[in-house]
N, C-alpha and C positions, 0 to 999 in steps of 0.2 A: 178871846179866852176869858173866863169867868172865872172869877174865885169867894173867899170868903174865911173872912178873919177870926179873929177868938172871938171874937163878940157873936158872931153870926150874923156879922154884916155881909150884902154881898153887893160886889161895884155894880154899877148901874151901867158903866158903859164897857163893852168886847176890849180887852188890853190884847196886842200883838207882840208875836217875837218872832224875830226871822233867826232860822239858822240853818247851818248844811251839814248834813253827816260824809264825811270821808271815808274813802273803802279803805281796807288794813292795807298795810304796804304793799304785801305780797301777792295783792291784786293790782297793785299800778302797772302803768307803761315804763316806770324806770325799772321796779322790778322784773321786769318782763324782759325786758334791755339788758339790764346788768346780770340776769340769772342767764340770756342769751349772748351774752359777751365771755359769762365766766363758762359757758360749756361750750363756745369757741375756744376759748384757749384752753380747756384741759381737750379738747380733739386735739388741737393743734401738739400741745403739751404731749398729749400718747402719741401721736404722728412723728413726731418729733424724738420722741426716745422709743419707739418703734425702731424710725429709721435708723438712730445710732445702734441700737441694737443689730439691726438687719446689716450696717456697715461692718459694727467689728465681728458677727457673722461672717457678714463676705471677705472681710480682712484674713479672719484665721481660717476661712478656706482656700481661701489663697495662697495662704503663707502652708496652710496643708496640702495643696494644690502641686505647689512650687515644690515642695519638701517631696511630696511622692513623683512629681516628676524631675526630682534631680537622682532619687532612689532609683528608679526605674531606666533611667538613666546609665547611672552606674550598673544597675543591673545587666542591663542590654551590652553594656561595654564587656562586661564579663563573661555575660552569657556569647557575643561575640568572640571575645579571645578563646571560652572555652571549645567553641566552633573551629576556629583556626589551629588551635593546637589538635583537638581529636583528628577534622580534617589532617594533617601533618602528621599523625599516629598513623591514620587511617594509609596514606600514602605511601610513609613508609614501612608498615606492614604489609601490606598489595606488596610494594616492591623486594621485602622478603620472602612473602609467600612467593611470588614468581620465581625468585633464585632459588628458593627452593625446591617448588616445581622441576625448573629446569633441573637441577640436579639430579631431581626423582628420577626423572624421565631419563635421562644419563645412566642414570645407576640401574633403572628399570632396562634400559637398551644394554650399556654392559653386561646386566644378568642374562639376558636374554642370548645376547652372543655367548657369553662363558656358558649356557644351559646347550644353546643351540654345537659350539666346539665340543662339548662333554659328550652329549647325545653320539655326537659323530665319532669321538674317540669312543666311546662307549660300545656303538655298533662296530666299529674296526676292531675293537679286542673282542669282541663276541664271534665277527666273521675269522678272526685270525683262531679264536681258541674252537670254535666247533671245526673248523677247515685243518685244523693241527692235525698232523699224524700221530702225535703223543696225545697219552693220555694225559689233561690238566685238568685240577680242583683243588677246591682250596677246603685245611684242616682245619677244622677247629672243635674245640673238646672234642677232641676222637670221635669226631664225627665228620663226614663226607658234604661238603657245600659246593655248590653251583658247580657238577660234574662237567664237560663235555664228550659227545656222542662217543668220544674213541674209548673215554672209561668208563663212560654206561657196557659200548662193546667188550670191552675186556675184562670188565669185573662181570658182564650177564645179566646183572641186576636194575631193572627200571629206576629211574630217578629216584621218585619217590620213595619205593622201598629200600635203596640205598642211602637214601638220607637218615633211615633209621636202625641202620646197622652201623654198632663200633668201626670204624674202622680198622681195630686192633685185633676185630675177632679175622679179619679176611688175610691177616699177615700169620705167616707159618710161625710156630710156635717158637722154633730152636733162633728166628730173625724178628721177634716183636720188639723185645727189650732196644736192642740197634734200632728199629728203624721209629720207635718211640722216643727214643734219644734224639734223633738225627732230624726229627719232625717236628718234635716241639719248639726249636729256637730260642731256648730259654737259656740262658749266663751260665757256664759250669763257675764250678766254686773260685776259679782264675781269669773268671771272666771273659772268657771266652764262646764264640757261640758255634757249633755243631753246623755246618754247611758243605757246601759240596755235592758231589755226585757218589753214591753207591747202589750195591745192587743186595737186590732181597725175594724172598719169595714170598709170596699169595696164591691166595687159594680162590679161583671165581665160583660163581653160583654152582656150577657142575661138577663142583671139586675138585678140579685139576690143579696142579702146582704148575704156576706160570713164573720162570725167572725173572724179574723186571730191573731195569736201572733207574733209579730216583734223582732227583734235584729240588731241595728245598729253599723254600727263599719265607723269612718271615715279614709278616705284613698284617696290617689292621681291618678290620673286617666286620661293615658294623660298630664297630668302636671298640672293639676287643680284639686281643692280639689272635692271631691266625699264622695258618703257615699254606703256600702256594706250593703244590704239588706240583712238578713235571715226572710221568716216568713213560716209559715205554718197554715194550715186550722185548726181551731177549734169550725166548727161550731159546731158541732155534741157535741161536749163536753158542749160547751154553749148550748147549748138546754137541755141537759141533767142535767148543773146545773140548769137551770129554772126551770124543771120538779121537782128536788129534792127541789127547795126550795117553789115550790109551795107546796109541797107534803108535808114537813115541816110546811109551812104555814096552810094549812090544819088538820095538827094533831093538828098544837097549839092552831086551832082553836077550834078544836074538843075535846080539852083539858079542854079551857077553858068552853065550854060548858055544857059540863059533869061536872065542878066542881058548876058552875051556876044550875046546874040543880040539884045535891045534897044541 
């Protein structure tokens, strides 16, 4: 190296300097090292509070774990007992419904026999009342219900159109009042009620005056009070006592005559 001083001198002979330039730190091997040591341990550092994180994670889901299977638990316990008890409901309604059943079925067979005995007493008063020699039916508001054949015969009048005649118009005028008395079954002011047997006359479809004997019996009918007719024909008999007591009349006529004439 050459130089040269204030004067404008310059050395005569090459002067040397050794020296060595150094790279900045953060090109060395230590920095290289130490920047590779400190980003080891912040890995390790976040590995590390990763993990703990990732522990108390799995801690409180565990302890959430635990928690819903001790819930679940009791649930199932409950859900259980409500099993046993519905079951046990279940059981012993089956075992009421059966008893009741059974009763049904009891009460359905009673009905059936009390319909099945009715039916048959039903048919034996129908064969007894159309097979009757009397005429029977039953009154109600002065009207003629459920005649049979012998007072269809003796009143003339078919069923039906008898059911739509008063029965007061077919009773002879001077015997309505009685035999409307006598028919109805209602309380006189003594409390008393009108029964027995008498005799009255009517008038059948062909306008004949037939003598009859009555028998009334009150009874419900329908759900409304009613009265059970028996009567039967006596004309023939009435005539007959006529006859006798004319005939009667006649001896005692004939009686006294004879003794008027001694």
């Amino acid at each position: 190296m050459k130089a040269c001083n204030n004067d404008g001198g310059w050395n005569k002979e090459s002067a040397s300097i050794a020296f060595k330039i150094l790279p900045p730190f953060w090109r060395t091997w230590v920095f290289y090292i130490l920047y590779a040591v400190i980003v080891i341990l912040g890995i390790l550092t976040l590995v590390r509070t990763r993990t703990r994180n990732l522990e108390k994670q799995q801690k409180l889901l565990e302890k959430k774990v635990e928690s819903s299977t001790r819930e679940l638990k009791q649930e199932k316990e409950k859900v259980e007992q409500i099993n046993l008890e519905l079951e046990y409901r279940v059981v012993e309604r089956t075992s009421e419904l059966l008893d009741a059943n059974k009763m049904l079925q009891e009460e359905i067979r009673d009905r059936k026999q009390v319909e099945m005995a009715l039916r048959e007493s039903e048919e034996k008063f129908r064969m007894v009342v159309e097979n009757a020699n009397e005429g029977i039916f039953i009154l109600q508001d002065d009207f003629v219900k459920f005649p049979n054949p012998n007072t269809v015969k003796m009143l003339g009048y078919p069923g039906k159109e008898l059911a739509q005649i008063p029965f007061s118009s077919l009773v002879h005028p001077q015997d309505r009042a009685k035999v409307l008395e006598r028919c109805n079954n209602k309380p006189k002011p003594g409390g008393e009620v009108s029964t027995g047997t008498f005799s009255s006359r009517i008038i059948n479809q062909a306008g004949k005056e037939l003598w009859v004997e009555l028998n009334s019996v009150g009874i419900q009918w329908e759900e409304k009070p009613a009265a059970l007719i028996f009567f039967r024909d006596i004309t023939e008999r009435k005539r007959l006592e006529t006859q006798l007591l004319e005939t009667e009349k006649m001896k005692a006529i004939g009686t006294m005559a004879g003794g008027i004439a001694h």
